[in-house]
C-alpha positions, 0 to 999 in steps of 0.5 A: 275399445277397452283392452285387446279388440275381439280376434274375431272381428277382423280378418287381416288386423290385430289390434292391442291396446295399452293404456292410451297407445294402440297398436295394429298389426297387419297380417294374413293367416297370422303371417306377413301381410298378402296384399290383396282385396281383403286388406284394402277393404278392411284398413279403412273399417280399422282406421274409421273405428280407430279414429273415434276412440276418444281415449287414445293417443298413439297408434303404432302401426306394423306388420307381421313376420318378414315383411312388411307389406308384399308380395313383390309385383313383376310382370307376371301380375299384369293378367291380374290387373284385367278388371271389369268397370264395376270391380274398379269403381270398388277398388277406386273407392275403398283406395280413396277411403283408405288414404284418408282415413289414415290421415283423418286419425286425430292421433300421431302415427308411429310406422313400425315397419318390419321388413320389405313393403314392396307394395303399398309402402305409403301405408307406413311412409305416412307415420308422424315417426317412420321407423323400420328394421335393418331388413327393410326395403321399399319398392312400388313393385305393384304399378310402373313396372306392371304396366300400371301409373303410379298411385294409391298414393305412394305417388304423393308421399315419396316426392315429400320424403326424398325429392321429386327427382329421386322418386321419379327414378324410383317409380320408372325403374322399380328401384329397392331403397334399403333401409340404409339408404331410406334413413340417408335420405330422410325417408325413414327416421330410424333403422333398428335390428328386427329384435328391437323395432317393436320395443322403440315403436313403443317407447317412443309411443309411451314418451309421446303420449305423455302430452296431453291429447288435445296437443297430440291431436292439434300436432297430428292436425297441422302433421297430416293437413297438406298431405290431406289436401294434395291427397284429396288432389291426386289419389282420386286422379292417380286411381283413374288413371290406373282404371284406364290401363286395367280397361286397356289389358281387358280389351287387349285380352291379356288375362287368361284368369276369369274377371271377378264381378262384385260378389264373386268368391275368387281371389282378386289381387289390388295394385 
């Protein structure tokens, strides 16, 4: 993966390469990151190629613009949940493939995390080093509070980052963790102006990649293998869960909005 990636050969990543520390920037049209079926198809094709390239040591992980990740779920979202089983066996899979694909990286992680990650924020709460902007919140905006169990993951993280007590009131409540608040906890490590998040992501990632990469990638080993193992555990699990509440909302016949099937053109939006 010499250089620059080819712009073209993702939709919602931009991948830069500086030496031995690569950086993916998520977006959509160039702007903060829309969470939806495009993005949770396509991280774990990054994530996949990302992992066999032998010649880089670090990977900085960000977004775009204001946010992070969003936008932010409500209860408006609940018709969209309605899927057919076909649509769920896909997001069931590619949500089982993006978890471990991240934490199958050989190399140490380094979440820039740019402002709110109001849905997904375990993306970046799985970094070896988190940092994030002094704008930044955390929230799970996409389940509880939209009829949904928790899952995908974020279930599994925030219990290791701020306790079990304190991320079951997160869950239930829809409550926002600002990034003050996410550095007193230990949920974040560092809390930078905006202006300067992505120059420490990349010292850090520079000072790190001066050890050798069998080292970064053994440290990376021993970093990932229990979250790896309670993953492989709960996400598939977690996932199922959420099928059982978006076959409950179809039955009930709460979307006005046709169910998309496998193939089809619309938009789907993915908890």
């Amino acid at each position: 993966m010499p250089g620059n990636a080819d712009p073209n050969e993702y939709k919602h990543v931009e991948i830069t390469r500086r030496d031995a520390v690569i950086q993916v920037r998520m977006h959509t049209d160039n702007g903060p990151l829309h969470w939806g079926a495009g993005p949770h198809g396509e991280l774990p094709r990054v994530f996949h190629k990302l992992a066999s390239d032998r010649d880089a040591s670090v990977v900085i992980l960000t977004g775009t613009g204001e946010h992070f990740i969003g936008p932010r779920g409500g209860a408006h979202d609940v018709p969209g949940h309605a899927r057919l089983a076909p649509i769920w066996e896909q997001v069931h899979s590619e949500g089982l493939e993006l978890i471990d694909s991240l934490l199958r990286l050989p190399m140490p992680v380094i979440g820039a995390i740019n402002g709110p990650a109001y849905r997904h924020s375990e993306i970046g709460l799985l970094s070896d080093i988190i940092l994030c902007s002094d704008t930044s919140v955390f929230e799970d905006s996409g389940h509880f509070i939209t009829g949904l169990a928790p899952g995908d993951g974020v279930n599994v993280i925030t219990p290791h980052l701020i306790g079990l007590g304190r991320a079951r009131y997160f869950h239930l409540t829809g409550q926002s963790i600002p990034a003050d608040l996410a550095l007193q906890w230990g949920m974040v490590n560092e809390v930078l102006p905006g202006p300067e998040l992505l120059p420490r992501a990349w010292e850090l990632a520079q000072q790190v990649a001066q050890q050798p990469r069998s080292t970064l990638r053994h440290v990376r080993l021993l970093n990932t293998f229990r979250l790896r193992r309670e993953m492989l555990e709960m996400i598939g699990y977690g996932t199922a869960l959420e099928g059982l509440e978006v076959s409950e909302a179809f039955r009930a016949g709460l979307g006005d909005s046709p169910v998309q099937t496998p193939g089809s053109s619309g938009h789907q939006t993915v908890s």
